[in-house]
C-alpha positions, 0 to 999 in steps of 0.5 A, a space after each residue: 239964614 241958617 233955615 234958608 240954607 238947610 232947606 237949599 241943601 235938603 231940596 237939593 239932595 232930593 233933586 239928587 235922589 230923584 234924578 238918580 232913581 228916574 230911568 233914563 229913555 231916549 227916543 228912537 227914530 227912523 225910516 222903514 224903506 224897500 231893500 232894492 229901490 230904497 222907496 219909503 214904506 208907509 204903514 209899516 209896523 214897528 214894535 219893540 220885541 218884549 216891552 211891558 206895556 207893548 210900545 210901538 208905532 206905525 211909518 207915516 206916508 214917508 216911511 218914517 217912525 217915532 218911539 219916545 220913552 224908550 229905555 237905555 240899554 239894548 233893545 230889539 225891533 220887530 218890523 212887519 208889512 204885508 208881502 215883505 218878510 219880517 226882520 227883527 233887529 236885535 239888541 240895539 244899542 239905545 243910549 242917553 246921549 244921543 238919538 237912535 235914528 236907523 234906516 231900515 230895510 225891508 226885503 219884498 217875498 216871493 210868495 205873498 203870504 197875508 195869513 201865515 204868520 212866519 217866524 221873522 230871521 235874524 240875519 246879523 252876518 247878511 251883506 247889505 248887497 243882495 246880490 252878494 251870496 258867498 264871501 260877503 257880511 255886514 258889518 257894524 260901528 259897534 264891531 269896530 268899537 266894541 272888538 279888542 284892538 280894533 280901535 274904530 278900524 275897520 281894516 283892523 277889525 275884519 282880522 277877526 275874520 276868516 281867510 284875513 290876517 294882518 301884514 304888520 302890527 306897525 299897521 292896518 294892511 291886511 292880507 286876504 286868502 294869501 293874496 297881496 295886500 294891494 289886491 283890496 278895494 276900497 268903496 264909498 258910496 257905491 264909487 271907488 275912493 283912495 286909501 282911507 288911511 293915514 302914513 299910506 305908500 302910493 299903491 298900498 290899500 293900508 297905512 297907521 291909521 284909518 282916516 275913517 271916523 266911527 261917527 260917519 260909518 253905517 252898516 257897511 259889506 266887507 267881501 273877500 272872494 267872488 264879489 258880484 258885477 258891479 265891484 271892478 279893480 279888485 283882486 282880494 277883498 272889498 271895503 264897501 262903506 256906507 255912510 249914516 245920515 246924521 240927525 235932522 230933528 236935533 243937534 247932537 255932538 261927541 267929543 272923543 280924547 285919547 292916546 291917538 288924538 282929540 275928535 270933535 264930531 257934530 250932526 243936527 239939522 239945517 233948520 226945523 223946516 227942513 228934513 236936511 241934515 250934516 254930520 262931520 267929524 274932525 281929529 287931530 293927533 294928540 302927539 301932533 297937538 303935545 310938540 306944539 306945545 313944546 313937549 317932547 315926543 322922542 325922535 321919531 315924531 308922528 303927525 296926523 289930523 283929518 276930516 270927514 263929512 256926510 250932508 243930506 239934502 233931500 230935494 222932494 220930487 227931484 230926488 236926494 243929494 248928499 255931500 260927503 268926504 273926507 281928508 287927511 294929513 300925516 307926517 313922520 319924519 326921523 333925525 339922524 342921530 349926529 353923534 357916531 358913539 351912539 350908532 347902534 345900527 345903520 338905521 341911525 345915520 338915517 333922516 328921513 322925512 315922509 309925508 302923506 296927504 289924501 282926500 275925496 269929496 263927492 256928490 251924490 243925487 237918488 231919485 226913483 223913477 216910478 215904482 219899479 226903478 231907482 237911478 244913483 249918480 255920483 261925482 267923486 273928485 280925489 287926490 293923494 299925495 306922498 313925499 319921502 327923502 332920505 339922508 345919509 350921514 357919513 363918518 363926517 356927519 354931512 348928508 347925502 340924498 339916497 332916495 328922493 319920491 314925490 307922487 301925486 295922484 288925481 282921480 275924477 269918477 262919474 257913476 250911474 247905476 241903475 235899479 230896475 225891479 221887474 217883479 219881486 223875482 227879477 231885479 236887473 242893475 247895470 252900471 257904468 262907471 268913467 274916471 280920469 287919472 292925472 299923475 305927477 310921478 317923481 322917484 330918485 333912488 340910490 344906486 349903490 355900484 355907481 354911488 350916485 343917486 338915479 332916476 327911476 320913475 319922472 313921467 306927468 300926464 293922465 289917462 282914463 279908465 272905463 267900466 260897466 257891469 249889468 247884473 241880473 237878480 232871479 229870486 226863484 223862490 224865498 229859499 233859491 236865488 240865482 244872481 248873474 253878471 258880466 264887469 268890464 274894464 278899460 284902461 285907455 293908457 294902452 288900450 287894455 281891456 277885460 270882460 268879467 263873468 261873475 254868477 252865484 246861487 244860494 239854496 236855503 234847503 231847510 229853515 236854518 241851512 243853506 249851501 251857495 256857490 259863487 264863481 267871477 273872473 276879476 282884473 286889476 290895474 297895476 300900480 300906477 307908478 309901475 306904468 311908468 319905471 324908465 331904464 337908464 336912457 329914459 325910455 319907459 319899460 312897463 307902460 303897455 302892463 296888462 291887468 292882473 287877473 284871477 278865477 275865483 270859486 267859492 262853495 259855501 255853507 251856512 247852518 244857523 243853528 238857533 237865532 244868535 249861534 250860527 256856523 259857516 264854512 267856506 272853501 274856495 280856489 283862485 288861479 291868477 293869471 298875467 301876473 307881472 314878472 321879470 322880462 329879461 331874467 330868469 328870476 323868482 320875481 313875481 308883483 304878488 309878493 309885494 306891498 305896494 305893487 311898485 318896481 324898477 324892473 322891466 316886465 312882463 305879464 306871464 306869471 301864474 299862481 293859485 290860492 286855495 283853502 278851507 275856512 271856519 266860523 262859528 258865530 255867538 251873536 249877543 246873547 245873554 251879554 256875551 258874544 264870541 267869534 271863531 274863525 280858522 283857516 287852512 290855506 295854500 298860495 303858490 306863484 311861478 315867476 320867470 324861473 318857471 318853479 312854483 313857490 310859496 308867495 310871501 304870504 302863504 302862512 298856510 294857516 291862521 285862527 282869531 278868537 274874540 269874545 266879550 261880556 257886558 255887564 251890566 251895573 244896576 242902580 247901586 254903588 260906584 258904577 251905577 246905572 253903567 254898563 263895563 265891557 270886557 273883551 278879549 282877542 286872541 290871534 295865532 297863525 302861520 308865519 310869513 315866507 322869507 327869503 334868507 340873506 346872503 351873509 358873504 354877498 352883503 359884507 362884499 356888498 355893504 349892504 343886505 344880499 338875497 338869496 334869490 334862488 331861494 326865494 320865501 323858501 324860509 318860513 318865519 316862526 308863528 305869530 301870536 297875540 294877544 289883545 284886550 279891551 276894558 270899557 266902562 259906558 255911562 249913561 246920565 241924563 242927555 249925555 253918555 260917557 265911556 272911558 276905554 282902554 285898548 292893550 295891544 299884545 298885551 304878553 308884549 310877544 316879540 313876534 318877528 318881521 324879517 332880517 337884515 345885514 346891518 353893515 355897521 355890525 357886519 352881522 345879521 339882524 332880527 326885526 320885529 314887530 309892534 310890542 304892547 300898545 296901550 289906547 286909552 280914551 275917553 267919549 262923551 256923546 250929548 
């Protein structure tokens, strides 16, 4: 007995050793396709850059590619087929737990060269729009993993950019060139969806928490001026989301536990017959999931859970159907505090209770149409709903309602967008786009000179909205490209309309440098909510609202100056026009300086303002385990309410700069951390303080309440802003599963960056507010 129990141990600790010293591989797949029309590209070959021995393969008649064996760790791919230009992907991440299944896009060349051998471009930062060529990247699920504080966000994520700072550090709402945060668009898929994000007010394009999942993203655009034809109902920027297929050849799942919440993500195919697949992920907030449990979370208690899916469902000679969407749930709710000694501020007489729910869900179906054309369509059916109820206690402790909301908003889109390459020069896509919008609006508030609670919004009906873009590709040769267009928009509500020029040529005067310009006319519809404000009798006030409107002009100017280190600066000029201000005083007010785009005012569309400035980005992509970004701008933004004086907008913090970067350190095969990969990252974020208007301390103790000086509005600005952020990972990489353990450190000095005054009544003072102070995510990710 004592023999057969050595022997066990001894076999045992070998299978140790051995399993310990085998390099790990996974297995990397994908599918090789034209940019533009999305055909499968067969005979495409595909190597990986500096293998010894050489490994590689070549696409079958559908496109796709298969390499085995391949090693954990970062990798490059070179893909080449005759009259397409080469592209190297470069450092890849290949990880043990699960596949690597990429969709690869080859770019058709102009001149057809079958014996020159030319150097293939690495063009990381390249939008996946080709017809996007100023104010436009790509960007990757590893970005918004990988950056300090970004936490799988990618709103939170592109505040490393250039022109875009955040609005509060108690959110995700960004602010693009000086412009209002509403002016963001939000896309999925090719068709507008509702604000992805979590405790989100009606009309605002961020909230706390992205709804999105990290699991579900592919490489996705992210534009910030002078967006091409197809983009409408934007003012300042675009999040153009793309999903990833989840993989049809094996069942893979992740299962993620952290400060934020719990997530449960699975893929794989339908069956081994067919080259379907599904992928969904699923989160519930961890706070959610610990008052459950009876456990105390402090008296402000936060709530969220969501869903996402993506279902791919190929079809042969009909064409590809997917199905994809994605919902969320979030309530926060306050109590008051019911005991008057410990009243430290107005704020805790208060009970509020605020819930926020959204969602989308969509059918997709892509069918090409010869050689020469692809047709996309998609069904989109969403809805979002918020809620909010405010309590005051008196010095009896008894309630009283001072606001009451309830908004629900439906949207139903039909898109059609067809691709028609007439040759490798011109491609022409033209589009339209139908939706129907059905609301339920309900808004009471306090009116503190009649102490009574009022009606200011109660309207329930739907309109409609139309638009329709063409927009022509002209790649006169691989170094000049002219792309032209023209949006229009409908809304049926009140028969307003607008036309929308849109144009761009880039010129890559030399193998590494580039200069383009960009100029579009954009609109906006308002917040849907503001359509409908009544005054005292209930007559509406804002219902025949035109759009707002602004002329974008972007010159920009790219110098690669080696294949990982690229410059790029950018300056541009926005006038806005029909900006809406009051239309019955002469006041500083103007919808421009606003969060949510929703007011009780009666207006008009007369104001004006412009936004210009000058934009810097020095670029390290990976190299040498280490990447950097640097961005910094100078800029202006101005706006004339019905006062007719120019003034700063709230936003004009007149300069701002980001810098991250970050080290990969890779552990060999000996010690604690062997076989593992740490990442340490670091962002830095300093910029111009945002313009406040200063209180009237008289005027508020008269009134009990906080009295702005309106004649001075945003004349003060608000001291600069600084942060600091870090991010710690360790990845480790086991047979079949690879485990990472990160800690995210928001603020990490804990600098009390200041976000407005009030008058607090009780104190019968001024009070500072500020924003979010250190915040630690810690997680922890198992993919297998």
């Amino acid at each position: 007995m004592k023999v057969n129990t050595s022997l066990f141990v001894l076999a045992f600790c070998l299978l140790v050793i051995i399993a310990n010293g085998q390099p790990l591989t996974q297995t990397i797949r994908g599918t090789v396709v034209d940019q533009i029309l999305q055909t499968p590209i067969p005979g495409a070959t595909v190597v990986i850059v500096n293998s010894d021995p050489l490994k590689g393969t070549s696409t079958g008649p559908d496109g796709t590619f298969r390499i085995t064996a391949v090693p954990v760790g970062r990798q490059t791919l070179k893909i080449s087929f005759m009259g397409y230009k080469d592209l190297l992907l470069s450092n890849i991440v290949v990880d043990a737990g699960k596949e690597l299944v990429l969709t690869v896009n080859l770019e058709e060349a102009v001149q057809q060269v079958a014996e020159v051998t030319v150097k293939p471009q690495i063009e990381k930062d390249k939008p996946l729009n080709e017809m996007a060529a100023v104010s436009a990247r790509t960007f990757s699920v590893e970005e918004t993993q990988k950056f300090a504080a970004a936490v799988n966000d990618p709103a939170r994520m592109a505040t490393a950019y250039a022109g875009v700072v955040g609005a509060d550090d108690g959110g995700n709402t960004i602010v693009i060139r000086g412009n209002s945060p509403t002016g963001l668009l939000w896309r999925m898929e090719g068709v507008e969806i509702p604000n992805p994000n979590h405790f989100a007010n009606l009309g605002t394009a961020g909230g706390g928490i992205s709804i999105l999942s990290a699991q579900l993203l592919a490489n996705s655009d992210f534009m910030t001026g002078a967006f091409p034809a197809e983009y409408g109902n934007a003012l300042s920027g675009v999040f153009d989301l793309r999903l990833r297929k989840g993989n049809n050849a094996k069942r893979e799942h992740t299962v993620q536990v952290g400060v934020l919440g719990i997530d449960v993500s699975s893929e794989g195919p339908f069956s081994k017959k067919y080259n379907g697949s599904y992928l969904f992920n699923y989160r519930y907030s961890t706070l959610g999931l610990l008052s459950k449990l009876g456990v105390s979370v402090g008296s402000a208690v936060n709530i969220f859970q969501d869903l996402s899916f993506n279902v791919y469902l190929p079809a042969g000679k009909a064409g590809t159907f997917t199905a994809f969407g994605f919902g969320g749930l979030s309530t926060s709710n306050t109590d008051a505090v019911k005991d008057s000694t410990k009243w430290v501020g107005e704020y805790d007489r208060y009970t509020d209770r605020f819930f926020a729910n959204t969602g989308a869900a969509g059918i997709t179906h892509t069918i090409n149409f010869g050689r020469n054309a692809l047709l996309k369509t998609v069904f989109l059916a969403s809805a979002y709903r918020t809620g909010y109820r405010s309590e005051y206690l008196d010095e009896q402790y008894s309630p009283s309602a001072r606001t009451n909301e309830s908004f629900t908003v439906q949207k139903r889109i039909a898109s059609s967008t067809l691709t028609y390459r007439f040759s490798p020069k011109w491609t022409l896509r033209t589009g339209l786009i139908g939706t129907q919008l059905v609301y339920d609006l309900s808004r009471k508030d306090w009116n503190t000179d009649l102490q009574v609670l009022e009606n200011q919004i109660q309207t329930r009906n739907s309109t409609y909205t139309v638009q329709s873009f063409a927009q022509l590709n002209y790649r006169i040769t691989d170094q000049l490209t002219v792309n032209a267009g023209l949006h229009y928009l409908r809304l049926l509500l009140n028969n307003t309309d607008a036309i929308e020029p849109r144009g761009s040529v880039r010129w890559a005067f030399s193998p590494n440098k580039s200069i383009s310009v960009g100029y579009g006319l954009h609109s906006q519809l308002q917040n849907i909510g503001t359509y409908f404000v009544t005054d005292s009798l209930g007559n509406k006030l804002n219902q025949n609202l035109g759009f707002t409107r602004s002329h974008h002009l972007v010159l920009a100017y790219d110098w690669s100056i080696n294949d990982h280190l690229r410059v790029k600066a950018e300056t541009y000029y926005q006038s806005l026009f029909n900006i809406p201000i009051s239309a019955d005083k002469r006041n500083s007010f103007a919808l421009v300086n606003s969060f949510d785009g929703l007011t009780t005012e009666r207006l008009v569309n007369k104001g004006m303002g412009r936004n210009y400035g000058l934009e810097l980005t020095v670029e390290q992509f990976l190299h040498n385990n280490f990447y950097f970004l640097w961005s910094s701008s100078l800029y202006n933004s101005e706006y004339r309410g019905s006062d007719g004086i120019w003034r700063d907008t709230r936003f004009n913090g007149r300069y701002a700069s980001s810098f991250l970067a970050g080290k990969e350190i890779s552990t060999g095969d000996r010690g604690l951390f062997r076989k593992s990969v740490i990442g340490l990252n670091v962002k830095v974020t300093y910029y111009g303080g945002y313009r406040t208007t200063p209180v009237d301390l008289e005027a508020s103790r008269q009134k009990g309440e906080t009295v702005l000086v309106e004649s001075a509005a945003f004349s003060e600005q608000l001291p600069d802003y600084f942060r600091t952020d870090i991010r710690l990972s360790w990845k480790k990489n086991r047979v079949s599963s690879t485990r990472t353990l990160s800690l995210d450190v928001q603020n990490v000095t804990n600098r009390q960056n200041i976000f407005g005054q009030y008058y607090d009544p009780r104190a019968g003072q001024l009070k500072t507010s500020y924003m979010t102070g250190l915040i630690p995510v810690l997680s922890y990710r198992i993919a297998f």
